[in-house]
Structure formats: structure tokens, C-alpha cells
SEMI-371624 format. One record per atom (N, C-alpha, C): x, y, z. Coordinates in steps of 0.2 Angstrom, whole numbers, plus 5000, padded with zeros to 4 digits. Layout:
// residues N
XYZ
...
//
This chain:
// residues 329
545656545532
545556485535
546156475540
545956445546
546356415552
546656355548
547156355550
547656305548
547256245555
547356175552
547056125556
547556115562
547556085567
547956075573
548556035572
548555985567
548855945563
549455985562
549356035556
549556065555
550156115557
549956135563
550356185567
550756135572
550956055570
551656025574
552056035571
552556105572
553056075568
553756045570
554056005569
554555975572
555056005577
554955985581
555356015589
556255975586
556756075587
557356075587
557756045593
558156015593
558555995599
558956055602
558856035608
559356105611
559956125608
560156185608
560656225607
561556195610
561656145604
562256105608
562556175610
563156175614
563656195616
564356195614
564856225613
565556185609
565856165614
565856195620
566356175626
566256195634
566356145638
566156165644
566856155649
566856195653
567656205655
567656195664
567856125666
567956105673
568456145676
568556205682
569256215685
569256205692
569656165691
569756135698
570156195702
569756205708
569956275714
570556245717
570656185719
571156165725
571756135720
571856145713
572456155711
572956205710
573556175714
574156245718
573956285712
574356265707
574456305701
573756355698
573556295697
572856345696
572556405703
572756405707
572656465715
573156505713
573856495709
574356565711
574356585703
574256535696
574356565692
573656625689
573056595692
572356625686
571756625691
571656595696
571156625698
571256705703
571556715704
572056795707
571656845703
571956835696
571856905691
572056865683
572056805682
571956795675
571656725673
570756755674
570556715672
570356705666
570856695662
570856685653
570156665651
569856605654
569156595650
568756615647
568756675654
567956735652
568056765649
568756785643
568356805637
568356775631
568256715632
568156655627
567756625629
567356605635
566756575635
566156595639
565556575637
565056615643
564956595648
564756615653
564756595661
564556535661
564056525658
563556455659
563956395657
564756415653
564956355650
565656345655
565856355662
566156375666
566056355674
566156305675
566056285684
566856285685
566856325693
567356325697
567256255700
567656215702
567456165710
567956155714
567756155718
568256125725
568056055725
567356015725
567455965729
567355885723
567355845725
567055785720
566255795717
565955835724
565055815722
565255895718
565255955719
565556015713
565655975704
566055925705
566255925701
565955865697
565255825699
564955785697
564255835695
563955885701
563455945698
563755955690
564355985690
564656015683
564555965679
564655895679
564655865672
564055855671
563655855676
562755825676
562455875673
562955955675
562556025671
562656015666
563256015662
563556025654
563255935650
563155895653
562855825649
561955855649
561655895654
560855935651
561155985648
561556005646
561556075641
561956035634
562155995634
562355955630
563056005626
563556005630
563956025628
564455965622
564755995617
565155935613
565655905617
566055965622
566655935625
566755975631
567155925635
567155935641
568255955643
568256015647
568956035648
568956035655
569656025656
569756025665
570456055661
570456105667
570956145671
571056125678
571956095678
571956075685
572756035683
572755995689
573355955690
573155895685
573555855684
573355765682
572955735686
572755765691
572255715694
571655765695
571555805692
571055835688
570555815684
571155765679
570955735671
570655655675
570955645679
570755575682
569955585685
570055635688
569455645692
568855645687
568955695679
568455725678
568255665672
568855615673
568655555667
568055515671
568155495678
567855465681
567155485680
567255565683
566455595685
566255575677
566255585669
566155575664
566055525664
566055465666
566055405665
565455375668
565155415674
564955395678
564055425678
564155505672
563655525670
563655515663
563955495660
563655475654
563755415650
563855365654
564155295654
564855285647
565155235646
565655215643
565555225636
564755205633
564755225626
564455295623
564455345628
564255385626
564755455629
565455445629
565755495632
565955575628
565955625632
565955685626
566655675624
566955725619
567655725617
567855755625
568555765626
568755785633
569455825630
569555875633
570255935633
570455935639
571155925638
571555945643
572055985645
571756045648
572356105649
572756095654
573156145653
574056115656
573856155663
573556165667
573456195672
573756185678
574156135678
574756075685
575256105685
575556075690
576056105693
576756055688
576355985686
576855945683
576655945677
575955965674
575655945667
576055875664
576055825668
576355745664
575755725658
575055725659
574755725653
574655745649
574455825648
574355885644
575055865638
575555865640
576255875638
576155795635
576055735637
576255655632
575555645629
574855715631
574455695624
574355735622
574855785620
574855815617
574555905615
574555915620
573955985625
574156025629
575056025630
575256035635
575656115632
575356145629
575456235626
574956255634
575156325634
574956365638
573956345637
573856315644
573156315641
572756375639
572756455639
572256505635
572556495626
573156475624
573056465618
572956415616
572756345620
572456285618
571456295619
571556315621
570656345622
570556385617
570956445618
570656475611
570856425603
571356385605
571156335596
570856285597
570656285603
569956225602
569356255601
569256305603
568656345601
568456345593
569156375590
569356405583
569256345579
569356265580
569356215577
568656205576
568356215585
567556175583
567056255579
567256325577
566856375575
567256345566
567656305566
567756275559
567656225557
567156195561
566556125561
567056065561
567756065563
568255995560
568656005567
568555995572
568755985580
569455915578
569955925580
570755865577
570355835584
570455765582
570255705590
570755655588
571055655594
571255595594
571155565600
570955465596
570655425600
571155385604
571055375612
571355375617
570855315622
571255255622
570955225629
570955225635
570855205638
570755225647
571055155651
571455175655
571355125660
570655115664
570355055666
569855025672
570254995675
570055035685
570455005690
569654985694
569854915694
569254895699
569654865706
569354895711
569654895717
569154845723
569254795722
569054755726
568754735734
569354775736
569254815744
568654845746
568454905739
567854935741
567454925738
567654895733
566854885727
567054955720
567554975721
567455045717
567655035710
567755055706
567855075697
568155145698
568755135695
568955195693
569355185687
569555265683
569855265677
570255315676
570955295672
571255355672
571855315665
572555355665
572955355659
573555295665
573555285668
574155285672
573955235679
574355185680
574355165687
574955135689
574955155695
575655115698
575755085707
575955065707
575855025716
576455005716
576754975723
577454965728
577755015727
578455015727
578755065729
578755115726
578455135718
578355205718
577955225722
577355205724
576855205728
577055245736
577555235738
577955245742
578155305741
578755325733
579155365733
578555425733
577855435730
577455475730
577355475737
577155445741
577155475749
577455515751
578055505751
578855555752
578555615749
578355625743
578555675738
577655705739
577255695742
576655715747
576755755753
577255725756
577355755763
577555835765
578055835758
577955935756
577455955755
577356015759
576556045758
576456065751
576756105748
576756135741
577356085738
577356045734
577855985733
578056015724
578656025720
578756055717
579356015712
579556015709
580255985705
580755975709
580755995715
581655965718
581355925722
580555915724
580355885728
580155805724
580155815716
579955745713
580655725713
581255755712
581855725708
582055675716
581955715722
581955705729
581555635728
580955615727
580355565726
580555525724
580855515716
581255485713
581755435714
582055465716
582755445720
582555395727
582155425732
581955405737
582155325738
581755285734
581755205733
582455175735
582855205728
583655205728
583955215735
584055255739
584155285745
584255245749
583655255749
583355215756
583655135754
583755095750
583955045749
584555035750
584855105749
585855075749
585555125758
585255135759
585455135768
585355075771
585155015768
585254945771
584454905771
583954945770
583354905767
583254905762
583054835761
582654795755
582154815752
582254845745
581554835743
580954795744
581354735744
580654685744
580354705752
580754725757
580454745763
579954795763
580054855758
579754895756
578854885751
578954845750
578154815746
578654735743
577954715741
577754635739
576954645735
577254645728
576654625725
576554545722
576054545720
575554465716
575354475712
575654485705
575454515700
575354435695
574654435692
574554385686
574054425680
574454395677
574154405669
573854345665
573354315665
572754285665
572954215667
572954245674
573054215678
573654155680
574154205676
574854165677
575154225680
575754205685
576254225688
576454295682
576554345682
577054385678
577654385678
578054365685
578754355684
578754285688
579454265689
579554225692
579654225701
579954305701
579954345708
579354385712
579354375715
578654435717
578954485715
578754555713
578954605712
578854685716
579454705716
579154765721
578954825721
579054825711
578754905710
578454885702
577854905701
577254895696
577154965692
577154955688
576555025684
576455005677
575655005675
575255005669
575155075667
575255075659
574955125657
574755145650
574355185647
573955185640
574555225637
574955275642
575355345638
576055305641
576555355635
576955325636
577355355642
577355405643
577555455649
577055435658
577055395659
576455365666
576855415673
577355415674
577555465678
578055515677
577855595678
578355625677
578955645671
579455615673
579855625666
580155545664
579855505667
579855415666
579455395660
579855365654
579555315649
579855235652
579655215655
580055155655
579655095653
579455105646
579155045642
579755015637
579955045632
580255055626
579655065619
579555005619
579055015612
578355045612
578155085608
577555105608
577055055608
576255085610
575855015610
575655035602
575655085599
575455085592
574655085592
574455065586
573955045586
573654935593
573854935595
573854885600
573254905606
572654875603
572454865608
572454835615
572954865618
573354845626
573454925630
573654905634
574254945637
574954905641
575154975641
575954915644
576054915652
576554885653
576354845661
577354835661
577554855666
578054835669
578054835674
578554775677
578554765684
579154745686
579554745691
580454725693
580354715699
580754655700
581054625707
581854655709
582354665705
582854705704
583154725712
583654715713
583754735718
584054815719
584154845728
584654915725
585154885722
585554875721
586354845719
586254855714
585754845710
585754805703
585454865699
584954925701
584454955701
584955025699
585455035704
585755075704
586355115697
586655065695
587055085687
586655065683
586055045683
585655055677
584955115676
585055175684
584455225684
584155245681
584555285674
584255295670
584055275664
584455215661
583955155656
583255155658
583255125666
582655105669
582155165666
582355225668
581755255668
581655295659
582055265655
581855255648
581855205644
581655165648
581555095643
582055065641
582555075641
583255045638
583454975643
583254965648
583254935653
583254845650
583654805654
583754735650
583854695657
583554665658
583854625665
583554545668
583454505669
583254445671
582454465675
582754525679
582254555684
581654585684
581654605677
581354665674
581054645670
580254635667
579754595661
579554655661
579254685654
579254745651
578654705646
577954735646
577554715640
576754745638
576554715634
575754755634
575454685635
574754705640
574254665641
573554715639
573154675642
572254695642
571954675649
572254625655
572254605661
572754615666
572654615670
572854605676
572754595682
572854555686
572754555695
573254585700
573354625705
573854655708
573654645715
574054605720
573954595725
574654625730
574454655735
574954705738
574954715743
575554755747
575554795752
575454845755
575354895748
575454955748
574654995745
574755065744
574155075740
574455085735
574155125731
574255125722
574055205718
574155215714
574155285710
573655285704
573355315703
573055335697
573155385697
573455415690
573855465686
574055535692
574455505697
574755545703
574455535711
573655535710
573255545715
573355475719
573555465724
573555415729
572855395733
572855325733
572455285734
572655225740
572255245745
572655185751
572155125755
572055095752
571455035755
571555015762
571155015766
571354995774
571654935775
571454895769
571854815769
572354825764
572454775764
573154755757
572754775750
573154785747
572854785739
572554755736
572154755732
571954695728
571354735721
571754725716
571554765712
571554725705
571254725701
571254735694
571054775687
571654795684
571754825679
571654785672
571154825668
570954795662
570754875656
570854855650
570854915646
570154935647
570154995647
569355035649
569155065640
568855125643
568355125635
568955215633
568655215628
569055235621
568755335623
569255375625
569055435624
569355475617
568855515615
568955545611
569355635611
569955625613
570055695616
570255755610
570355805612
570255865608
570955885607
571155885604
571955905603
572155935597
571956025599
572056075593
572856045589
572856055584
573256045581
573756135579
573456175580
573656215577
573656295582
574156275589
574256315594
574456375592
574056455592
574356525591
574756525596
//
């Protein structure tokens, strides 16, 4: 006898997750001279389908739009720190806030400032091959990780990343832009820049003015001329200058200094480790922010220049789940 019609539905499988799909971004220096030449470590570790190159923003929105219909578990960028910026957004953007994949971040940068303070900053073929080897052991290590949201007023825009800063660092990265390939003697050159240019007889405050409140009170008492928010405790470079961990605190931390050069100067390195103590200087976590300026503003490197004044608010964004092997060969 023929089985009834009924009979022959038998319950439709979900498609064949994926464990991991891998963004590489083309126009990162490091990534051009270290791996795309002759060592593309991926290809023997993933299949082609789980593997976009891109150059552009719309590239690199196709990719996440391919890997969210193949339903890969997690999603990796290869690239600079603003690689992980870019590929948060694109994420955010296809798979809205409460549904985001886990995310890996390979050291692919010329500075690896995030891979290295979240801990991912091993050569990225050996962090790829232990992310593989976690999720073929069904127990993938995550740690969970919020986001900044930067809404931009100017344009109407949202954006998301680990890190923001505006006025004069804002500045010292323009400096540190203007070399075509820009490299370590060119960040310590970047760093400094501020300081410099200060004792050759201009004012910081000359240099930027911001309007910084936190719910909706003044933050300092001086306008301030250099800002930076951030979720990690590393926000630029080789700079911790919060002191206390946010811990468990749902916050991120916020500094901002009126500080003159005179004043800035014998205390440069405190500053940029937290040790810093001064009348000028407020140091703390929020969940708000408004920043009104002169200048443009950074998300995790990548520069950002509004045709008007700044005007921007910072508030804690949604919670990523990132992949972070524990157990690097």
C-alpha cells in the first residue's frame, strides 16, 4: 500500500549552520603585504563559500548579508581596528541588536589595539585554527562584550564600536593620517603632537572646545579639550587612561581634561595610564553622553568629520558575544 500524503511530510531540517565566516578586508596595509601575496592561511581551514575578500563598505555588507542566509555561527574580520568597527556596524545593521552572530577578531592591523585588550591578538592562523577546533568541540569560550552607540546628529547616522574620542586626540590622528603608510614612529610622533604643538605657544583650548554633559549636567567645570569613551580598557594604542576596571558595571568609562600644556607635560605618562590626579582631569563610567565640538571624532581609529561642529551622543550599545579561543597552538 501507498503511504497516505500525510504521511510522506516529514519534518523539514534547517539549513546546514556553518561554524564560521571570515571578512578580509583588501585595503588593510598589513593585510596587502603580510597574506594576500602568498599566505592566505584561511584556505586551508575554510571552504571558499565561508570566505569574502572586500574592498568596499557595500562588499562588505553583501558578505554579512551572504553569511546571515547561510547562517554561519560566527562571524571574523581580518584587518585593521577599523575593520572590527566597520564589520560591527555592517552586523548590526543585518541582523539587528538582538540577534547578533558571536564575532572573532583577528590581528590582521598594522596596530592590533583590539585583538591584543580582547584578547585575540596571537597570530591570527593560530587563532582561527582554535576557533575552528573549539566550535568541532561543540564548547566555542565567549566572552561577552558591549558596544558603544554613537549617534551622530549631523547626519542622522548610528554607529558602533569599542572606543571614541574627539578634540585634540582627534587632531593628533590627523597628524598621524597624513603619512601614507603611518607606522609606530609615526603614532609615538601622533601622540606627542598635542604636547608640541602646545609648548610652541598654542593653546589647547585653541585647538578644540568641547560641551560635554552627562545627563544633562556639565561634566566638568571647564569646557574640555580632549574626550574619549570607551568599553576596553586600551581605547588608543598603548593609552589605559581610565585606572579602574568597569568590571562587571554596566557603563563604559569617559575621560575628559581641560589641563593645560604646562600642566600636561610632567605628568605624560600618568596621563596615559590612569595614575593621573588633577583638578582638570574627571575620570569615570557612564551609560550617557552628549559632546558638542569643534572637531570631528574617532571610532576605534577610523576618523569621522562632520561638515559642521560635532554634535554627538554616546550611550552603551548591545552586548556582542565574541569568540575568544582560549587555547592558542
Amino acid at each position: 500500500m501507498l503511504p497516505s500524503k500525510d504521511a510522506t511530510r516529514l519534518p523539514q531540517s534547517p539549513p546546514q549552520t556553518q561554524p564560521l565566516g571570515l571578512v578580509v578586508n583588501c585595503n588593510a596595509r598589513a593585510v596587502k603585504r603580510r597574506y594576500l601575496p602568498s599566505n592566505r592561511f584561511w584556505s586551508d581551514v575554510l571552504p571558499t563559500k565561508c570566505v569574502r575578500l572586500t574592498d568596499t563598505i557595500e562588499e562588505l555588507d553583501a558578505a554579512v548579508a551572504h553569511f546571515r542566509r547561510t547562517r554561519v555561527a560566527a562571524v571574523a574580520a581580518l584587518g585593521g581596528d577599523g575593520t572590527v568597527h566597520r564589520l560591527v556596524d555592517a552586523l548590526v545593521r543585518h541582523y539587528g541588536e538582538a540577534d547578533l552572530p558571536m564575532v572573532a577578531i583577528l590581528a590582521g592591523g598594522t596596530m592590533n589595539g583590539l585583538p591584543r585588550a580582547l584578547g585575540s591578538g596571537a597570530a591570527p592562523e593560530r587563532v582561527l585554527r582554535a576557533a575552528l577546533a573549539a566550535f568541532d568541540l561543540g564548547d566555542p569560550p565567549i566572552r561577552r562584550q558591549h558596544l558603544l552607540r554613537v549617534s551622530d546628529a549631523c547626519n542622522g547616522t548610528v554607529r558602533h564600536g569599542f572606543s571614541f574620542a574627539t578634540g585634540v586626540v582627534y587632531r593628533a590622528f590627523e597628524q598621524y593620517y597624513r603619512t601614507f603608510e603611518p607606522g609606530m614612529i609615526d603614532a609615538v610622533r601622533a601622540s606627542l603632537w598635542p604636547l608640541t604643538t602646545a609648548l610652541s605657544g598654542r593653546s589647547l583650548a585653541d585647538i578644540a572646545r568641547l560641551d560635554v554633559r552627562v545627563d544633562h549636567q556639565h561634566w566638568m567645570p571647564e569646557l574640555p579639550h580632549t574626550l574619549v569613551a570607551s568599553v576596553i580598557e586600551n581605547p588608543v594604542l598603548w593609552f589605559k587612561p581610565f585606572g579602574d576596571a568597569l568590571g562587571d558595571n554596566a557603563a563604559f568609562h569617559l575621560v575628559a581634561t581641560s589641563m593645560h600644556a604646562a600642566e600636561i607635560a610632567p605628568r605624560l605618562w600618568p596621563l596615559f595610564r590612569g595614575r593621573c590626579r588633577h583638578p582638570r582631569l574627571r575620570v569615570g563610567h557612564c551609560q550617557d553622553v552628549t559632546i558638542h565640538g569643534n572637531t570631528g571624532y574617532l571610532i576605534d581609529g577610523d576618523c569621522y568629520a562632520p561638515a559642521d561642529a560635532v554634535d554627538v551622543r554616546v550611550t552603551l550599545g548591545p552586548q556582542l558575544r565574541l569568540l575568544v579561543p582560549t587555547a592558542v597552538p
